[in-house]
C-alpha positions in Angstrom: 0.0 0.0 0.0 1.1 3.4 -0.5 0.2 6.8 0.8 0.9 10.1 -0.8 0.6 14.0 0.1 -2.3 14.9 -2.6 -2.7 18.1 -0.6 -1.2 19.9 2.2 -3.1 17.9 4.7 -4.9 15.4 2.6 -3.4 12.2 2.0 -3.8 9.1 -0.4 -3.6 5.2 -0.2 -3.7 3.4 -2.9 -3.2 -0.8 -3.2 -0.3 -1.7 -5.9 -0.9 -4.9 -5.9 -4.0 -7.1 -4.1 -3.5 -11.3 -4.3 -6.4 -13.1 -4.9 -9.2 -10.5 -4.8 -10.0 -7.4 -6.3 -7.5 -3.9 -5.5 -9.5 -1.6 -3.1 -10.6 2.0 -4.8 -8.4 4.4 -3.3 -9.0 5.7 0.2 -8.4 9.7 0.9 -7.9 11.1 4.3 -7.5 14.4 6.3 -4.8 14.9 9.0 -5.5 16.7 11.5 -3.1 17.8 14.2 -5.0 17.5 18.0 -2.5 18.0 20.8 -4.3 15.9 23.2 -4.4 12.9 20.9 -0.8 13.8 18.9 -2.7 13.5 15.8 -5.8 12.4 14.4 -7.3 11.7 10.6 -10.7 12.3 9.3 -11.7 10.0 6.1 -13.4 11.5 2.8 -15.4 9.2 1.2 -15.9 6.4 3.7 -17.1 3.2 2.6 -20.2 1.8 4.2 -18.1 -1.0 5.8 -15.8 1.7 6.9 -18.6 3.7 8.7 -20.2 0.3 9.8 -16.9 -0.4 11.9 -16.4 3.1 13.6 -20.2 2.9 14.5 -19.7 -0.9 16.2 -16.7 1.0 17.7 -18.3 3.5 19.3 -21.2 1.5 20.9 -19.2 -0.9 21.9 -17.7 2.4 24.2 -20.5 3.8 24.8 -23.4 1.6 25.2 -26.6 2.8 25.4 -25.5 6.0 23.4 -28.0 7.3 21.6 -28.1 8.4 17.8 -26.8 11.9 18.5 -24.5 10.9 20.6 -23.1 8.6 18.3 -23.0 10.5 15.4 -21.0 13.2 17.3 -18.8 10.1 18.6 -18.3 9.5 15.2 -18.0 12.1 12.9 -20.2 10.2 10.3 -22.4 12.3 8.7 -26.5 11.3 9.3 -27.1 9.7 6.0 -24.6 7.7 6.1 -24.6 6.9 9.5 -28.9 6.1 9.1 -27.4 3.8 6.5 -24.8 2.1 8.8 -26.9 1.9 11.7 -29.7 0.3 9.6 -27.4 -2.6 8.1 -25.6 -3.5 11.5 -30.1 -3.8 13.1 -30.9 -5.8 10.4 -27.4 -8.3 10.8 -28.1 -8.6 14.2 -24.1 -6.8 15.1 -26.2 -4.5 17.9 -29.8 -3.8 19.1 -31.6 -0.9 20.0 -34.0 -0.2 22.7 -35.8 3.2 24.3 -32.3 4.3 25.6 -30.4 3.6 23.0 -28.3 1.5 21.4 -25.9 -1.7 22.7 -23.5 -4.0 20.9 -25.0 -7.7 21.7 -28.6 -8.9 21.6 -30.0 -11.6 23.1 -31.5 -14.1 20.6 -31.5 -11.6 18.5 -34.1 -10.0 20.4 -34.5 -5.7 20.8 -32.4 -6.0 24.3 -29.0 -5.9 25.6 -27.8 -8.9 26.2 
C-alpha cells in the first residue's frame, strides 16, 4: 500500500498490488493535528463497511449512546450513519432499545444482552 501528500493535509492510499481479490478503490484522508491525541485523521469518502466499523466501535464504548450521541462520537455524517446503523439492526451486530443503542442482543431480540 502506499500513501501520498495529494494536498497539504490530505493524504492518499492506494493498493499496488492485491493477491487473490480485487485492488481496493483508493482511500483519501485528512490529518489533523490535536494536541491531546498527537494526531488524528478524518476520512473523505468512507465506505459503508468503513462507517459500519467506527459505529460498532463506538457502541461498543458507549453503550446505550443514543443516535446523536453517536454521530457526534463518530464524525459520520447522518445519512450515512442512518445507512450504517440500519445494516448492522438488520445483521443482528447491535440492538436498540428506548435508551439507545448496545452492541450484543439476546436471541436476537431488541435487548441488551
Amino acid at each position: 500500500m502506499h500513501v501520498q501528500k495529494t494536498q497539504d493535509d490530505i493524504r492518499k492510499v492506494t493498493f499496488a498490488k492485491v493477491t487473490g481479490a480485487k485492488t481496493p478503490a483508493p482511500v483519501f484522508f485528512e490529518e489533523l493535528q490535536d494536541i491531546t491525541l498527537g494526531g488524528a485523521v478524518r476520512y473523505q469518502g468512507e465506505s459503508g463497511q468503513t462507517n459500519q466499523l467506527r459505529l460498532l466501535t463506538a457502541i461498543k464504548r458507549a453503550p446505550g449512546a443514543t443516535k446523536k450521541e453517536l454521530i457526534t462520537a463518530t464524525g459520520i455524517p447522518e445519512g450515512s450513519f442512518s445507512k450504517a446503523i440500519k445494516s448492522a439492526l438488520e445483521t443482528g451486530l447491535i440492538c436498540q432499545n428506548a435508551t439507545g443503542f448496545y452492541p450484543v442482543c439476546r436471541d436476537n431480540e431488541d435487548e441488551p444482552a
